[in-house]
C-alpha positions as a printed Julia matrix, in Angstrom:
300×3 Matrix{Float64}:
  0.0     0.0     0.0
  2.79    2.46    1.1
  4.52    1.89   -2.33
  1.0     2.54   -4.56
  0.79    6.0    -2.6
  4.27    6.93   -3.11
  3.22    6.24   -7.16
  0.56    8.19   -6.79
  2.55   11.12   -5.35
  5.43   10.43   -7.97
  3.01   10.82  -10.85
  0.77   13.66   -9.38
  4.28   15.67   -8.71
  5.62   14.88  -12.09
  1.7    16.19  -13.41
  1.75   19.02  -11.4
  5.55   20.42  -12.61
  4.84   19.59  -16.08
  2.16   22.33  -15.71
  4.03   24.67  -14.01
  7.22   24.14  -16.42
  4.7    24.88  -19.7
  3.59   27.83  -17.72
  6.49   29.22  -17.14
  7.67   28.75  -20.53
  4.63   30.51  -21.57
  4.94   33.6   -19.65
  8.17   33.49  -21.25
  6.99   33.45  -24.99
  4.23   36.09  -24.02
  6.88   38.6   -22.05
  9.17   38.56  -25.77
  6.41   38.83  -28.14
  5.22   42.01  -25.81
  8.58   43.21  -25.34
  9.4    42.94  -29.24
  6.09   44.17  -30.56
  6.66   47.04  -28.42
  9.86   47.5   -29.84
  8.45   47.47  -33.05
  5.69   50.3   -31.97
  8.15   52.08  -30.8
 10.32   52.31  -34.18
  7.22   53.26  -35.98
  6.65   56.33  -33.86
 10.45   57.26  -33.81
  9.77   57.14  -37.62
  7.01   58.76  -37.79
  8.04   61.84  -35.46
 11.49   62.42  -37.57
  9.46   63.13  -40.87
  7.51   65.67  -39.41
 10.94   66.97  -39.18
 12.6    69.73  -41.6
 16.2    68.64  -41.3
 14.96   65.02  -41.45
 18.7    63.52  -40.14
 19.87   66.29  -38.16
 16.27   66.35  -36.46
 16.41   62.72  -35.85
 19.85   62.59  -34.5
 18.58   65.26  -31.42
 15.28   63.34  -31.43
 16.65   60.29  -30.13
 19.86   61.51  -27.84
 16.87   63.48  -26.35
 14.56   60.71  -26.25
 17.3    58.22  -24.78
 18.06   60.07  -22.07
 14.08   60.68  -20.43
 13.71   57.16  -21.2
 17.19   55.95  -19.23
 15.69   58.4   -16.49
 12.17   56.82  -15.85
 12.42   53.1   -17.09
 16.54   52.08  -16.77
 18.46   50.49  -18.82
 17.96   49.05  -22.69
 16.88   52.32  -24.15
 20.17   53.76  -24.95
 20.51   55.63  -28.34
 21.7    52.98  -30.35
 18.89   50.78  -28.75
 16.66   53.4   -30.04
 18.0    52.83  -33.81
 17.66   49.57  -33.16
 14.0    49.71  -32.63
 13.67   52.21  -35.93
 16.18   49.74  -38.31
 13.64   47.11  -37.15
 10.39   49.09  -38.45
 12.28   49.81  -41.13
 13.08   46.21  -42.02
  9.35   44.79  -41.16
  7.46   47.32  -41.62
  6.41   45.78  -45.35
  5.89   42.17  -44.29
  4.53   42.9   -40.52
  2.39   45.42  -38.7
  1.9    46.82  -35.34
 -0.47   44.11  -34.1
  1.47   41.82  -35.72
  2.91   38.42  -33.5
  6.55   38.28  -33.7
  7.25   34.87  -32.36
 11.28   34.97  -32.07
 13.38   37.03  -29.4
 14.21   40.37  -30.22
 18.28   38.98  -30.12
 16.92   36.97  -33.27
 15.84   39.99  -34.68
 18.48   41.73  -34.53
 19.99   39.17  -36.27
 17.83   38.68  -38.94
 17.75   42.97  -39.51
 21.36   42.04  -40.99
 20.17   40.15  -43.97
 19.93   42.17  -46.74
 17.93   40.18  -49.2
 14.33   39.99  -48.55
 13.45   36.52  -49.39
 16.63   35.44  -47.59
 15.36   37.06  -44.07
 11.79   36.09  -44.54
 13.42   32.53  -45.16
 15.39   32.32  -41.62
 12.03   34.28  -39.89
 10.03   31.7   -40.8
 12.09   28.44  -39.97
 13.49   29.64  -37.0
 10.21   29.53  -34.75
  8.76   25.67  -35.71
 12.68   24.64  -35.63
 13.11   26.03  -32.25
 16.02   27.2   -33.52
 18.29   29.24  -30.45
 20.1    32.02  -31.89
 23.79   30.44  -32.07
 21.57   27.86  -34.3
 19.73   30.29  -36.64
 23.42   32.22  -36.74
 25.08   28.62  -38.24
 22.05   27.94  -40.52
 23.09   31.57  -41.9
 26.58   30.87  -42.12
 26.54   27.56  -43.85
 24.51   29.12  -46.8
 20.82   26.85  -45.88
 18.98   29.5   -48.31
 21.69   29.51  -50.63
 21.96   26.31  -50.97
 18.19   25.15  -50.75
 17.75   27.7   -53.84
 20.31   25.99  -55.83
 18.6    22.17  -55.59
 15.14   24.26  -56.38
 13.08   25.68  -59.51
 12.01   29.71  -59.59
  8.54   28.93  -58.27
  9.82   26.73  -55.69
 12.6    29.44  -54.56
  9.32   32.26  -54.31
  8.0    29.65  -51.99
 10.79   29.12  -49.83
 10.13   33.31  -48.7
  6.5    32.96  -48.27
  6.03   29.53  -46.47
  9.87   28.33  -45.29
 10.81   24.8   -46.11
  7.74   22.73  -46.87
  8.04   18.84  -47.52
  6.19   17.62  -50.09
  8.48   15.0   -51.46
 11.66   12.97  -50.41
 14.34   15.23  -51.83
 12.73   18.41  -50.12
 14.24   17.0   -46.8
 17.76   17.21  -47.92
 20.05   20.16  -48.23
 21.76   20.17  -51.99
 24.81   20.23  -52.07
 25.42   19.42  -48.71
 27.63   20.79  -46.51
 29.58   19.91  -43.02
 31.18   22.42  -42.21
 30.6    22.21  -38.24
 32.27   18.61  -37.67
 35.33   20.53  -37.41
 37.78   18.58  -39.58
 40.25   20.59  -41.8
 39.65   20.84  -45.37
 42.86   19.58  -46.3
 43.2    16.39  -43.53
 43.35   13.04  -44.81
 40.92   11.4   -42.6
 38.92    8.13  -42.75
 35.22    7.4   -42.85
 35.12    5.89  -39.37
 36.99    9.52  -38.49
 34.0    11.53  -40.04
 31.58    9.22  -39.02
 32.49    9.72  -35.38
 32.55   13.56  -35.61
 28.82   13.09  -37.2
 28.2    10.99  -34.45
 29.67   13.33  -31.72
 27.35   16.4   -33.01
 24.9    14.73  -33.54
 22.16   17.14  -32.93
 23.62   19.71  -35.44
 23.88   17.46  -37.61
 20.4    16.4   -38.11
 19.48   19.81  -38.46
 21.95   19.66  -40.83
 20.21   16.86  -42.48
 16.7    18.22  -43.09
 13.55   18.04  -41.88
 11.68   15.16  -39.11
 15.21   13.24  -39.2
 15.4    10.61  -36.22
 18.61    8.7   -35.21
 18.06    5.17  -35.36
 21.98    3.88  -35.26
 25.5     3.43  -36.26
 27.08    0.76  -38.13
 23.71   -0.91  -38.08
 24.49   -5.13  -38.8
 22.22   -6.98  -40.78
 22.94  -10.64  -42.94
 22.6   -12.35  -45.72
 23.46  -15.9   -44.85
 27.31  -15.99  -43.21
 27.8   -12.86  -45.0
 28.01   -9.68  -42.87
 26.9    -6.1   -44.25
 27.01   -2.66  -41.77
 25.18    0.57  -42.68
 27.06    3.5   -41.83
 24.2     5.81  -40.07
 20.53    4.63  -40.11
 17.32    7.3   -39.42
 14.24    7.62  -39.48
 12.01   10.28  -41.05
  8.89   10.72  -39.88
  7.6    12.99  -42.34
  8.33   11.07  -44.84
  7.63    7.9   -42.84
 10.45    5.88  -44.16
 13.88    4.67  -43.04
 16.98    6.5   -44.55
 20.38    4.98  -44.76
 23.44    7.0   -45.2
 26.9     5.86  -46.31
 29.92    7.91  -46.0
 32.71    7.73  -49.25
 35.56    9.87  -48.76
 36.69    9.66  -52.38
 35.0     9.73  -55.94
 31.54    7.74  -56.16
 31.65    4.84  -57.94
 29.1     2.2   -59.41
 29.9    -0.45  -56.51
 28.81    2.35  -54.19
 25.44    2.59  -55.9
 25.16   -0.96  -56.08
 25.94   -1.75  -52.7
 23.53    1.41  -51.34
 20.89   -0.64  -53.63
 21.19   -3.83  -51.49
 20.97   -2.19  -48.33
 17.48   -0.11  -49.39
 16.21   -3.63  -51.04
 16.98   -5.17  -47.97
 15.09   -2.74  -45.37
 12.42   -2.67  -48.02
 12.12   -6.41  -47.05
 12.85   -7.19  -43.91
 12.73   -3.89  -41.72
 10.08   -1.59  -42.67
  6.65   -2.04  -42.31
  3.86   -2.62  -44.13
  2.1     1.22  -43.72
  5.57    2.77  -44.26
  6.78    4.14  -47.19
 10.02    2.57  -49.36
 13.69    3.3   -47.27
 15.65    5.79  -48.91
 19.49    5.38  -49.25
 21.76    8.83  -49.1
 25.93    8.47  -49.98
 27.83   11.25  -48.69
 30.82   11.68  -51.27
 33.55   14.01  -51.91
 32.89   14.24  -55.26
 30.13   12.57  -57.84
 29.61   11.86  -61.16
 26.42   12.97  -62.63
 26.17   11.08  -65.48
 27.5     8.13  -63.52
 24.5     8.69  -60.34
């Protein structure tokens, strides 16, 4: 009896902090998108108020050393003059694409940010798969750096590329979940090493999180070196996931060198062999990926 109450009180605490955690993080979400919108209200006056002014820069220059300095008197710190600019860049930047009443979903660090990307598209882009991504901002920084848009434009047609600014990265078949041409940059290992495919396998392995955002979309890690047979013969799959999008397995094998028709062969057996034995019947045909150094079109 003693151990069915302390269950009881074990699952009733674990209820009760689950609530208070989600409300906490909700206070959270509802303090930024206050504090940012606000921000945002605030540019639009500042904006507003300097064209009224004859000397448009000189007037706005006074307007907010003058403004900064009430503001630092009455409500502290974080309204400093170049905070101030801040807050106008940002109207400036949204004012097309958001309004006043408008919910801005990311922190106002992310904004800032995103205010640094010239190109349109590009920012809208990032704005848009940074909230469902729950991406922090050292993550939506190394999306930026390793070229995502860039690089999702090249492996896309012009109507497809207007659609990446409007509605982010939407999935509608397998190769929309992978990034073309695809890029590591964050394991860390020197363009010039010589290293091995167990060596770049383990660095995968080690950041493993960045690397399935890396990867694409609803990517789950399933294993490494994953061991099936045929027989007395002995076969390993370099990384094995899961996509639940897509509901399918994907199996990845790394080639350090030039891709070559045993490769494709080999990749062939493995898919043919989930197909058969692994996946089930509601789930949709495995998908095999080879990460190579270089490729062969005509060849692949």
């Amino acid at each position: 009896m003693g151990k069915l109450k302390q269950k009881i009180k074990i699952n009733l605490y674990d209820k009760v902090a689950e609530v208070l955690k989600q409300a906490r993080a909700n206070v959270v979400i509802s303090v930024n998108q206050t504090m940012v919108s606000s921000y945002f209200h605030i540019g639009k006056m500042i904006v507003e108020e300097e064209q009224h002014g004859l000397k448009r820069a000189e007037y706005g220059k006074h307007l907010l050393k003058d403004l900064s300095e009430r503001l630092l008197q009455e409500f502290g710190r974080g309204f400093s003059q170049r905070n101030l600019e801040q807050m106008r860049q940002f109207y400036l930047v949204f004012a097309k694409t958001q309004t006043v009443s408008a919910e801005f979903k990311l922190s106002w660090s992310h904004y800032l940010n995103l205010m640094r990307i010239e190109d349109k598209a590009e920012r809208n882009f990032y704005e848009i798969e940074a909230f469902p991504n729950n991406w922090s901002l050292r993550e939506l920084q190394r999306q930026f750096d390793s070229a995502l848009y860039e690089r999702l434009v090249l492996s896309r047609d012009k109507k497809a590329v207007k659609e990446l600014s409007k509605r982010g990265q939407v999935i509608e078949k397998a190769r929309d979940t992978l990034k073309d041409p695809y890029i590591l940059e964050f394991i860390g290992l020197p363009e010039n090493k010589n290293y091995s495919e167990s060596e770049r396998e383990t660095k995968i392995i080690d950041k493993l999180e960045h690397f399935l955002l890396e990867l694409g979309k609803g990517y789950a890690f399933i294993g490494r070196q994953v061991r099936f047979s045929f027989d007395d013969k002995h076969f390993k799959v370099d990384l094995v996931f899961y996509n639940r999008i897509l509901q399918c397995f994907i199996l990845i094998d790394l080639k350090i060198g030039e891709i070559t028709h045993q490769d494709l062969g080999q990749m062939q057996m493995y898919v043919n062999y989930y197909d058969r034995k692994v996946k089930l019947p509601n789930e949709n045909k495995t998908i095999g990926i080879i990460l190579c150094k270089k490729k062969n079109n005509s060849l692949v």
